[in-house]
C-alpha positions as CSV (number, residue, x, y, z in Angstrom):
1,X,16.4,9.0,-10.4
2,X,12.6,9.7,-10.9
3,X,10.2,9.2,-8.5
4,X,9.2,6.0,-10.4
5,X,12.2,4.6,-11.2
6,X,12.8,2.3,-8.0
7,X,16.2,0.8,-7.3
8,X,14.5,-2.9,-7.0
9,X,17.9,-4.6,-5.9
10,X,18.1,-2.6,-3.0
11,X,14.4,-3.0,-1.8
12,X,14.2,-5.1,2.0
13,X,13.1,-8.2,2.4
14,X,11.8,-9.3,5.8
15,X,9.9,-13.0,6.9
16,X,7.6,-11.9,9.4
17,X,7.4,-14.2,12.9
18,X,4.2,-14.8,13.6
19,X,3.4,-14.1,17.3
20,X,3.0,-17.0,19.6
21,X,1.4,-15.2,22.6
22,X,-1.4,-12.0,22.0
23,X,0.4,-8.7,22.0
24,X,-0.1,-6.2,25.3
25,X,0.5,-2.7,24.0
26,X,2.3,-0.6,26.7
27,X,5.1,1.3,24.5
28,X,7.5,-1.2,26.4
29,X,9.5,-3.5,24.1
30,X,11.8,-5.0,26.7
31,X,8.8,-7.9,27.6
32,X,9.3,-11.1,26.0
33,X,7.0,-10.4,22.9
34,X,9.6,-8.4,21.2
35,X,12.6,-10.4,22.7
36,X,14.8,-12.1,19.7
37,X,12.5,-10.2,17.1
38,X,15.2,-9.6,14.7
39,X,15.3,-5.9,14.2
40,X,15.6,-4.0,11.2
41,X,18.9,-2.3,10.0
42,X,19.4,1.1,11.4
43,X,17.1,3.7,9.4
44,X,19.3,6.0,7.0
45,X,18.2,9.4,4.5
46,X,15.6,7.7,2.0
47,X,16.9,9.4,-1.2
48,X,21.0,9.0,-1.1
49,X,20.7,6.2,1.7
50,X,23.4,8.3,3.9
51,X,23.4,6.8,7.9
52,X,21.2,8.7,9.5
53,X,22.4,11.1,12.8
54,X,20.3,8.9,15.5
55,X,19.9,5.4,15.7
56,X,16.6,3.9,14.6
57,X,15.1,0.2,13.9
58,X,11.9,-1.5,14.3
59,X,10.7,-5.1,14.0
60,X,7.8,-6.9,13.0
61,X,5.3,-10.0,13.8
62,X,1.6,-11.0,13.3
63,X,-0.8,-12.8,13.9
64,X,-4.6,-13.6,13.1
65,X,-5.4,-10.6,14.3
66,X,-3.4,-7.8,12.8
67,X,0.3,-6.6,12.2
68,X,2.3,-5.3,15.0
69,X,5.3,-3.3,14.6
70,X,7.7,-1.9,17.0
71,X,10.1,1.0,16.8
72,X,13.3,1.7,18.7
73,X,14.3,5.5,18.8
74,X,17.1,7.3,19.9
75,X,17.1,10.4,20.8
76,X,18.6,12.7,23.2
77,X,16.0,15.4,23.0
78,X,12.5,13.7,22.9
79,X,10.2,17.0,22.0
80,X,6.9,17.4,19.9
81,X,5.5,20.4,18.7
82,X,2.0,18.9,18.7
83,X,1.2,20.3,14.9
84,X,-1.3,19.2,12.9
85,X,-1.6,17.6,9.5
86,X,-2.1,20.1,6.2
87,X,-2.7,17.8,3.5
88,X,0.8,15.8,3.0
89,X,3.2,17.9,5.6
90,X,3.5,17.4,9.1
91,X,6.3,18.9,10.7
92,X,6.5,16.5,13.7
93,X,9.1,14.1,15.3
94,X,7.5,10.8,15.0
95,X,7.4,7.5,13.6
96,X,5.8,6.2,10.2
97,X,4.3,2.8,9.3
98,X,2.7,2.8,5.4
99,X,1.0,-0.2,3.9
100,X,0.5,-0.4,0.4
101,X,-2.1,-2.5,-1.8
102,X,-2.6,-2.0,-5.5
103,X,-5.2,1.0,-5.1
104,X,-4.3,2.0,-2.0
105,X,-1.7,3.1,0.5
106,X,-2.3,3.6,4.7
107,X,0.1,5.9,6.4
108,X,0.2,6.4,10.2
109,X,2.5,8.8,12.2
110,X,2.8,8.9,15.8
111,X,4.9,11.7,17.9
112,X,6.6,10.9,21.2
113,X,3.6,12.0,23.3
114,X,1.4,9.3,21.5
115,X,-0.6,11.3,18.9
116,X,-1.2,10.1,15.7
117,X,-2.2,11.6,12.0
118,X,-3.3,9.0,9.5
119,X,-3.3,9.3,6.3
120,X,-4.7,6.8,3.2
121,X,-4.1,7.7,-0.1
122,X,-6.3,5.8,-3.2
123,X,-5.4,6.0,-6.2
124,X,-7.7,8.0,-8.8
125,X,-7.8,5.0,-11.2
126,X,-8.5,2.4,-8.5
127,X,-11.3,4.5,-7.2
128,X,-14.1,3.8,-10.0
129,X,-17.9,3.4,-10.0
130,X,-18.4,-0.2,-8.7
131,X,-14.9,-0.3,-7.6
132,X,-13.4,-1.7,-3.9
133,X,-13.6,1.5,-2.9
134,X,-16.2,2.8,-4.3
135,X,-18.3,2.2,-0.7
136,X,-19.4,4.4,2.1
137,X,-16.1,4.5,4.0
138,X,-14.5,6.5,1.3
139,X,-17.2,8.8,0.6
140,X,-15.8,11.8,-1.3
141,X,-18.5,14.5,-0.4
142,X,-18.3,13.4,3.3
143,X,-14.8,13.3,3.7
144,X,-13.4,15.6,1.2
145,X,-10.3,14.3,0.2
146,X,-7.4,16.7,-1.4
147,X,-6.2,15.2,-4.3
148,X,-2.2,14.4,-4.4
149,X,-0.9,15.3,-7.8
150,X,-2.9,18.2,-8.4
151,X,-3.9,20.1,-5.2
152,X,-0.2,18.6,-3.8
153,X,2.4,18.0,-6.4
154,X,3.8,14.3,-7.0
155,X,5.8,13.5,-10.5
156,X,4.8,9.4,-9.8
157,X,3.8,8.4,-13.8
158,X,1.0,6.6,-12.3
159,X,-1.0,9.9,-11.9
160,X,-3.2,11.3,-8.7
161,X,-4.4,10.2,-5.8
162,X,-7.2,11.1,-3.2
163,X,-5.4,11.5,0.3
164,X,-8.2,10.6,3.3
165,X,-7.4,12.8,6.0
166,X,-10.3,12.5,7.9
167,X,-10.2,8.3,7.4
168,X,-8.3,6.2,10.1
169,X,-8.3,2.8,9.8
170,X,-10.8,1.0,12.5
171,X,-9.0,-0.8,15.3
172,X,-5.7,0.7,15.3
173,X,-4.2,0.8,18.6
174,X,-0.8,2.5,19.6
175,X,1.2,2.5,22.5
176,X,4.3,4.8,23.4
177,X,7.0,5.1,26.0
178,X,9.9,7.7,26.9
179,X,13.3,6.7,27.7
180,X,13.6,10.4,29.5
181,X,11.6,13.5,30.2
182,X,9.1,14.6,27.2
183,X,9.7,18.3,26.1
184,X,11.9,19.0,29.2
185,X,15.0,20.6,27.0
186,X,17.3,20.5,29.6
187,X,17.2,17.1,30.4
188,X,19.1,14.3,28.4
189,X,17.4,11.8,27.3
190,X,17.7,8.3,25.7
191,X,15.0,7.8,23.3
192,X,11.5,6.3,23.0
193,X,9.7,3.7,21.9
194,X,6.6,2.8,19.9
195,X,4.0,-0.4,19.6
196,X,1.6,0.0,16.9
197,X,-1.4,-3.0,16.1
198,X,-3.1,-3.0,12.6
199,X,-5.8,-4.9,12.4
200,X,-6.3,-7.0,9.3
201,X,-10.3,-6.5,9.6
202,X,-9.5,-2.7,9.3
203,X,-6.9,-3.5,6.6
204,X,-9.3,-5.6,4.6
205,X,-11.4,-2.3,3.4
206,X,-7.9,-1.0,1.6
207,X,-7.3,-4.6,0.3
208,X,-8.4,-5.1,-3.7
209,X,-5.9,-7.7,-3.9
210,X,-8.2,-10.3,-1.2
211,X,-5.1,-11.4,0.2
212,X,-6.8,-10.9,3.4
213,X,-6.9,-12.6,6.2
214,X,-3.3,-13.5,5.6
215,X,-1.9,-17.0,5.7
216,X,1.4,-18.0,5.6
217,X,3.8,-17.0,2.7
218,X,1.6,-14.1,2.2
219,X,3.2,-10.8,1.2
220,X,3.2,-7.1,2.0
221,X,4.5,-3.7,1.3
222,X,5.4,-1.9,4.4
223,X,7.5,1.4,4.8
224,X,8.5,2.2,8.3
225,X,10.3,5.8,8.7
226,X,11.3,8.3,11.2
227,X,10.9,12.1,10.9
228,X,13.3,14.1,12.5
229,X,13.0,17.9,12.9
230,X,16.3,19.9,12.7
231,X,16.5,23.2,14.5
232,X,18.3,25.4,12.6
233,X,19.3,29.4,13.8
234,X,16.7,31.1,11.7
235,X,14.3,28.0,10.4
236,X,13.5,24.4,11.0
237,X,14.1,21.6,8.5
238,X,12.5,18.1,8.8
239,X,14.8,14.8,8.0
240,X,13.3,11.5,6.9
241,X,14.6,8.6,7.0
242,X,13.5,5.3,6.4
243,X,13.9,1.1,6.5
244,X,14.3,0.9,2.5
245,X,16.4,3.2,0.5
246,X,14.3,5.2,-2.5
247,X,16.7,7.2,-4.2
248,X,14.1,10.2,-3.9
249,X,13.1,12.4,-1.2
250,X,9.0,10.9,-1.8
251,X,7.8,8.6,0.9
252,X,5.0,7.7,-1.2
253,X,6.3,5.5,-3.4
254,X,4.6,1.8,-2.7
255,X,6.6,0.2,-5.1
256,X,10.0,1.2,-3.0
257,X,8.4,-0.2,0.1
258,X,10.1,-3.2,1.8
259,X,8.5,-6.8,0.9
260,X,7.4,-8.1,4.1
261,X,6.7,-12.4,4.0
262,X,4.3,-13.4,7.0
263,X,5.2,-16.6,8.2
264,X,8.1,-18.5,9.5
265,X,11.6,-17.2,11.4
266,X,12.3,-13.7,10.9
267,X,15.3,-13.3,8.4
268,X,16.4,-10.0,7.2
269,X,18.4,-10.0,3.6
């Protein structure tokens, strides 16, 4: 299967409740906003769709203000190695939340000690003279994008993009918690958890498609992933896995991501 050729009968669906009460961030997702938030399946290996080692869901809900996901990890080992980002690799344990749009896709990571690494690819035939993004924000001298698909190899047919590493999207707020002792090795532990908000007024300057605000019945693309760094005697290897099976091992596939509905009870099919 090539990195373009999406299984479409397997992609997620998933009606989004919106939220009836504002959202408190605290990484804690046993208080009633997250209670009888239908969760996700259990994340499993993107490209063959094999169950993944540790359990992992996450649920979704909105509002006017912004998207809010959660994320329930287990884990008994919660560790970081506190890396940076080098273009599209980070070696990190961590969550992932990407949102596509038509010329754009917004990818945020967060570790277990509460870090983040954003990410937001465009892609080159989206970003044109006069364009949506063809503004300030997305300056290339200033911000000095690599370019994904030459600098970084991708085989997606649709060509390169410009990947923003030095772009976050305004407002974003994230909260974790630790079921456990962080980077204590000797210590089992039970997991962690993760709150992330997106605002739609930061979401609206990756938006071509003016679907924003949101109503009712509108629709998204959103990925949500876990990597998973596997100590091995002589090397490390990092595992991904993710809500929507993509028969390759490319997260950055937007038309693989989940279809998420905003509106009504949350139903999972």
């Amino acid at each position: 299967m090539t990195a373009t050729n999406c299984p479409y009968t397997e992609i997620p669906k998933y009606t989004c409740r919106r939220a009836t009460t504002p959202p408190r961030l605290d990484g804690n997702l046993d208080k009633p906003f997250w209670q009888d938030i239908e969760r996700t399946p259990s994340f499993s290996d993107m490209a063959s769709g094999a169950r993944a080692h540790f359990d992992t869901r996450a649920a979704l809900q909105w509002d006017d203000d912004g998207l809010y996901a959660a994320f329930w990890v287990s884990d008994p080992d919660v560790w970081t190695l506190n890396t940076e980002r080098i273009m599209m690799g980070w070696q990190e344990n961590g969550i992932v939340i990407c949102v596509a749009f038509p010329g754009a896709v917004y990818e945020l990571g967060v570790s277990p000690s509460g870090k983040t690494e954003p990410l937001t690819m465009v892609w080159k035939d989206a970003y044109v003279h006069g364009s949506h993004y063809d503004v300030p924000q997305f300056n290339l001298a200033r911000l000095r994008p690599f370019v994904l698909g030459e600098d970084h190899k991708t085989d997606h047919a649709r060509g390169p993009r410009w990947g923003f590493e030095r772009w976050d999207l305004p407002g974003v707020r994230v909260a974790v918690q630790v079921d456990g002792t962080l980077n204590d090795r000797h210590v089992i532990d039970r997991g962690w958890s993760a709150e992330i908000a997106l605002p739609w007024t930061g979401m609206k300057l990756l938006d071509d498609r003016g679907i924003l605000p949101p109503r009712n019945g509108t629709e998204l693309r959103v990925e949500l992933a876990r990597r998973e760094v596997v100590e091995g005697p002589f090397s490390n290897a990092t595992a991904l896995w993710t809500w929507a099976r993509h028969g390759s091992a490319d997260l950055h596939i937007p038309e693989c991501y989940p279809v998420v509905r905003l509106g009504g009870e949350t139903q999972l099919t």
